[in-house]
C-alpha positions, 0 to 999 in steps of 0.5 A: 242504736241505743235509743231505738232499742229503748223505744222498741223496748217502751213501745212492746210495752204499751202496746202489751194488753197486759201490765208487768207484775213486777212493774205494777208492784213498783207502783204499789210501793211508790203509793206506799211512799206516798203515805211517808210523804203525805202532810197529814202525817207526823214525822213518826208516821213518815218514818214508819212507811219509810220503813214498809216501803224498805221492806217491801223492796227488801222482798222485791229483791229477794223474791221477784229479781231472785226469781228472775235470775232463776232463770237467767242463771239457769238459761231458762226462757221467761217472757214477762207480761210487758213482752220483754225477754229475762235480760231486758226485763232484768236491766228495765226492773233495776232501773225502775228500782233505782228511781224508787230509792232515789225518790225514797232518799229524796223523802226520808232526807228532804222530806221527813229529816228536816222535822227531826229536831221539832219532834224531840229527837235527831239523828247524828255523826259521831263527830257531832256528839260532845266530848262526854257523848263520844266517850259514851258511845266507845264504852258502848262500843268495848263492853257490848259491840267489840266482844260481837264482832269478827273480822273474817279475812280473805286471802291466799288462806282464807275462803271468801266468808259467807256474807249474810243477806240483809245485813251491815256489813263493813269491807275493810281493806287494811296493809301490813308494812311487813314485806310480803307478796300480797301487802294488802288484804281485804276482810269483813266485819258483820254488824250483828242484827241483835245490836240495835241500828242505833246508838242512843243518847238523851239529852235534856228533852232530845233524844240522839240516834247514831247510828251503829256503823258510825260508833263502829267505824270510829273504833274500827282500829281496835280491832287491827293491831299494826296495820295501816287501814286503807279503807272502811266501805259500809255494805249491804247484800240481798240474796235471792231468796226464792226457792220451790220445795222439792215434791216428796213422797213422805210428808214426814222427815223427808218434807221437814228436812227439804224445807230446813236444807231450802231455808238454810240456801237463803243465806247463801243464795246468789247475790242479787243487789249490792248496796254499798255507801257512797265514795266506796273504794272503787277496787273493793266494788268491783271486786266484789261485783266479780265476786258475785257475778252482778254488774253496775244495775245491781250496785245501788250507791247510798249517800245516806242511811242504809236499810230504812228498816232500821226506822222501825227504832225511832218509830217505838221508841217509847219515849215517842209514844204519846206521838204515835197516834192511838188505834181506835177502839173496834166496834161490836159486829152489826149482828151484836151492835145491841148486846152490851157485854159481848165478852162476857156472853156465851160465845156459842149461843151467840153462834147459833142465834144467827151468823156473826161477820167479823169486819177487822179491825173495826171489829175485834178478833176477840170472839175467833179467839173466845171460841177457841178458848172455850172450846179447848175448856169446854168438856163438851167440845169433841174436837177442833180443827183448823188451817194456820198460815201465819200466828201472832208471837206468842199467839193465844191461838196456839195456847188454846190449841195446847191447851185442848189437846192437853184437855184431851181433845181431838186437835188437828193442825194444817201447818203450813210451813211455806209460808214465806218468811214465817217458815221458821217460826210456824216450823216452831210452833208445829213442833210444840204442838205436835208434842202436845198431841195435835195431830199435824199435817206440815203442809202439802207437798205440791201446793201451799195452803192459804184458806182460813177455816176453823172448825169446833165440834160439839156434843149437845144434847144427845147430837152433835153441833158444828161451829165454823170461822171462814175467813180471809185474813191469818189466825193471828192477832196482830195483824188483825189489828192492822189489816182489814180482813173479813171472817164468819162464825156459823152454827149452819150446816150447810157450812159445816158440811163442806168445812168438814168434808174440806177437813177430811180431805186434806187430813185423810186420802179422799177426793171431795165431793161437790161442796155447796157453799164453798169453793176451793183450789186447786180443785175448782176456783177458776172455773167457778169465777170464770162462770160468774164472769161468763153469766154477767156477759150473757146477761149483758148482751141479753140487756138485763141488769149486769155488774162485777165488783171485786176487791182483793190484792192482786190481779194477775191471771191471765184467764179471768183478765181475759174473762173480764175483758170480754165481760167489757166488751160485752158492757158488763161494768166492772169495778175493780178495788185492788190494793197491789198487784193489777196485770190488767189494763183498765180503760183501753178502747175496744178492750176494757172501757168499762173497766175501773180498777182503784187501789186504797192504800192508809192506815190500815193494809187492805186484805180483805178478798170479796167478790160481787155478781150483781145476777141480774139484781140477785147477786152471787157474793162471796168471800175468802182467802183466794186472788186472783194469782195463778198461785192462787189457783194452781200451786195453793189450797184456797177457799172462797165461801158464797154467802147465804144469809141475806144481812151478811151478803147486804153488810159486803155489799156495803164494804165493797160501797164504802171502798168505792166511796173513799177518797182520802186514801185512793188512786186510780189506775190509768190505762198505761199502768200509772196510778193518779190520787183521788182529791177529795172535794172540801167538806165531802172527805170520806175515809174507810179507815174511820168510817168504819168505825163509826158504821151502825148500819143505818146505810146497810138497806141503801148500799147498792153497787150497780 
């Protein structure tokens, strides 16, 4: 009976024109742990994708299995793309995550520990320290750790404590010879997440790192005075940590104070995962499973290190840090590949000798923050105006905004404060600069603004000038060293047109007009991309020259997958550069054949979103912030920007040629939603993440894609 259910089960998915989100975005991360397991890379670099894929499944669960339980808990309806009902679907996603971290223990202790020792370092018990190590680690542990730690009790007089997501907790079962009704008690004991994951000792040319729950662990009796512990279990919850904010009238308090109450929810959200070590007393686990109202498919049972984020310390350590490898200095853009001295050159002039595409990493973030910078000193500068989503800490972005407004300039912020995990730290910053006098608008109640659009305003003259960045990756400089995003600075006015009319939107109370180069959500995205689709099945079918390339993150409206089916069927080739997320199937007879999707997954994190209609040989290109995600196109502010100037169109084309080109960082997706490497062929290796950097322009004229 069982096994004729799994086949049900495994045949509705194969026979789904559709891939599960969910499934797919395991995938995505099994390519991430590729990038752990590859040879290329040192024992650093492994250590650090270890560390990202742990994240990544830290938000999986508290993102896509919280939202779930949103609606198993609430006897809501959900059918997922592979066809399978909340319950199924639930035991299918935890099974499948399972297999993930096994393959992720199987790395991190076959794979990656073995090299410890030749790299300078090892990670180590307690027990395998020395006499003067062991007595090092129980200082440490009276005079900075004992001082940190509560235990919290729970019995006939105590409530059960609120346990904090993601974080090492110890479940200590202790007996009191003392008779009583209940002899035996259970109580808690948070690691606080300011005491580092490990305990560190240096040797003569070797570092050790113990890690904190074993120096714990061996002076956990200081802490219980005449009783008998019975066990000491290490754990670590996840909560769901998915919420939707309230709609609300007043933007004002009413909205901040929603956000703040939501905020707070997340450390009290419903337990979704139980990870707890190996050999864990069997009555506090099921205990606790009751507790929480989870079953075996939510317990993962470790039998190594719990929370492979704490990696992230021996990855910066700097006494590794001649091991890590070096970023490569960026390029000048292709327009100023001739200028010497870009730094030093008046960032607004170079804006109005011509449009400037910014392709990071290869190219710095410098002239985004130089405009602003400049623009907030400059007395000719009226007003600036710009969307945040996510910034650096102690980003020059928001001290160029304080800045102008301390100037006396005119500074507009749309803030938004949904951004996930950033809520915090964006709620922040608004308040500083509100303070400062910017003027600024905490989001939008019904929808979560993702575009990236600045604005400066510039007396010259006896007129006024506009200069414009559109772009699809964050204001933020760090990031814009790790991520490839792509951003334009304009002098134009077509552009500046519709950025200020998008502006005077979204801080006023108008509805636009037609914009004539950019596209928004939730307004028109869909419809606008669903056309271009549209015209390239038309001129297929009419047998002119046809072609669609798109690169972004994810793919997972059904609309346009349908769109783009038909496009295939009709003979449109579609080439399909998609780092996560793809819902759609490519390859299947009769219903995607001239589909082909490839995900490119390094060094850097692929972020850049741009979109080619080949028009019969006179494309539509565009860039911008927007996926293709029913979020997207419904529930967020996005914005693409169709391009004009012919250099900045044939420089996109020639990304979207060189993805196509890798194959030292590719995958290909089959029909069945599998992933399969591309290998290169000896001596012809091409990798974007370096050839970027060494692009001059001389294959700008030859780039073509269909």
């Amino acid at each position: 009976m069982a096994v004729s259910a799994e086949k049900q089960k495994t045949k509705q998915i194969d026979q789904s024109q559709l891939i599960s989100r969910d499934l797919s975005w395991l995938k995505f991360n099994y390519r991430v742990l590729d990038q752990a397991r590859a040879s290329k890379r040192n024992v650093f670099e492994k250590l650090k994708f270890l560390a990202i894929t742990a994240s990544n499944l830290d938000e999986f669960f508290m993102i896509r299995i919280g939202s779930l339980y949103n609606y198993i808990d609430y006897n809501k309806k959900r059918i997922d793309f592979s066809g399978l009902r909340e319950s199924p679907f639930r035991k299918l996603l935890l099974e499948e995550a399972r297999k993930f971290v096994y393959d992720q223990t199987y790395c991190f202790e076959t794979e990656t520990r073995t090299k410890f020792e030749e790299h300078g370092f090892s990670v180590e018990k307690l027990e395998d320290l020395d006499f003067g190590e062991k007595a090092l680690a129980e200082e440490y542990f009276i005079k900075t750790v004992f001082p940190m730690l509560t235990p919290m009790v729970f019995d006939n007089y105590h409530s059960f404590p609120v346990l904090m997501n993601q974080i090492l907790i110890f479940a200590v079962v202790t007996k009191t010879s003392i008779r009583s009704e209940h002899p035996e008690k259970i109580s808690f004991i948070q690691i606080p997440k300011n005491i580092p994951r490990f305990f560190e000792i240096q040797r003569e040319n070797h570092m050790v790192f113990v890690p904190i729950e074993e120096v714990i662990r061996a002076n956990v009796d200081k802490l219980y005075r005449n009783v008998t512990i019975d066990s000491i279990d290490l754990m670590r919850i996840t909560r769901n940590g998915d919420f939707t904010l309230e709609e609300s009238d007043d933007m004002e308090m009413d909205f901040i104070q929603e956000l703040q109450h939501k905020l707070k929810t997340r450390k009290t959200g419903r337990v979704v995962r139980l990870e707890i070590e190996d050999g864990a007393s069997e009555s506090v686990k099921k205990g606790l499973m009751r507790r929480w109202d989870i079953d075996e498919d939510n317990v993962f049972e470790c039998a190594t290190l719990i929370d492979f984020t704490g990696l992230w310390q021996i990855v910066g350590h700097p006494e590794f840090k001649e091991q890590n490898p070096s970023p490569i200095a960026p390029v000048p853009p292709h327009s100023l590949a001739v200028r010497t001295n870009i730094e030093e050159e008046d960032i607004f002039q170079l804006i109005k000798e011509g449009d400037i595409l910014l392709h990071h990493p290869y190219n710095s973030i410098f002239p985004v923050i130089d405009l602003l910078e400049k623009a907030a000193d400059d007395p000719d500068v009226l007003a600036i105006k710009i969307t945040i989503y996510r910034l650096a800490k102690a980003s020059r972005i928001s001290q160029a905004l304080l800045k102008a407004a301390e100037n006396g300039k005119h500074v507009s912020v749309l803030f938004e404060l949904k951004a996930r995990f950033d809520e915090e730290n964006n709620l922040n910053e608004a308040k500083k600069l509100e303070k400062s006098g910017v003027f600024v608008i905490y989001g939008m109640s019904e929808v979560k603004t993702h575009t990236k659009l600045l604005l400066v305003v510039r007396k010259e003259g006896d007129s006024v000038s506009r200069y414009v960045h559109m772009g699809s990756g964050n204001y933020n400089e760090t990031t814009a060293k790790l991520y490839t995003d792509i951003g334009i600075l304009t002098n134009d006015d077509d552009y500046a047109r519709d950025v200020s009319e998008f502006f005077n939107v979204i801080t006023g109370h108008s509805e636009p007009e037609k914009y004539q180069y950019l596209i928004t959500a939730p307004k028109d995205l869909r419809d606008n991309l669903i056309g271009w689709i549209e015209r390239e099945k038309e001129n297929a079918e009419q047998g002119l020259s046809s072609g669609i390339c798109i690169k972004i993150n994810s793919l997972q409206d059904k609309k346009i997958i349908a769109k783009l089916y038909e496009a295939s069927q009709a003979g449109v080739p579609i080439k399909l550069i998609i780092r996560g997320i793809c819902c759609l199937r490519p390859g299947r007879k009769g219903l995607s054949e001239n589909i082909i999707v490839k995900s490119i997954v390094g060094d850097l994190l692929e972020h850049s979103r741009i979109y080619y209609f080949h028009n019969n040989g006179d494309p539509t290109v565009l860039g911008g912030s927007a996926d293709v995600m029913v979020r997207s196109f419904d529930r967020r502010v996005e914005s693409l920007f169709i391009l004009k100037d012919p250099s900045i169109k044939q420089q996109l084309i020639n990304i979207l040629t060189f993805n196509l080109n890798d194959n030292m960082n590719s995958y290909l997706m089959e029909e069945d939603g599998t992933y399969s490497r591309v290998e290169p062929i000896e001596g012809l290796e091409f990798d974007i993440h370096k050839e970027f950097f060494k692009e001059n322009g001389a294959s700008l004229v030859q780039a073509k894609l269909f």
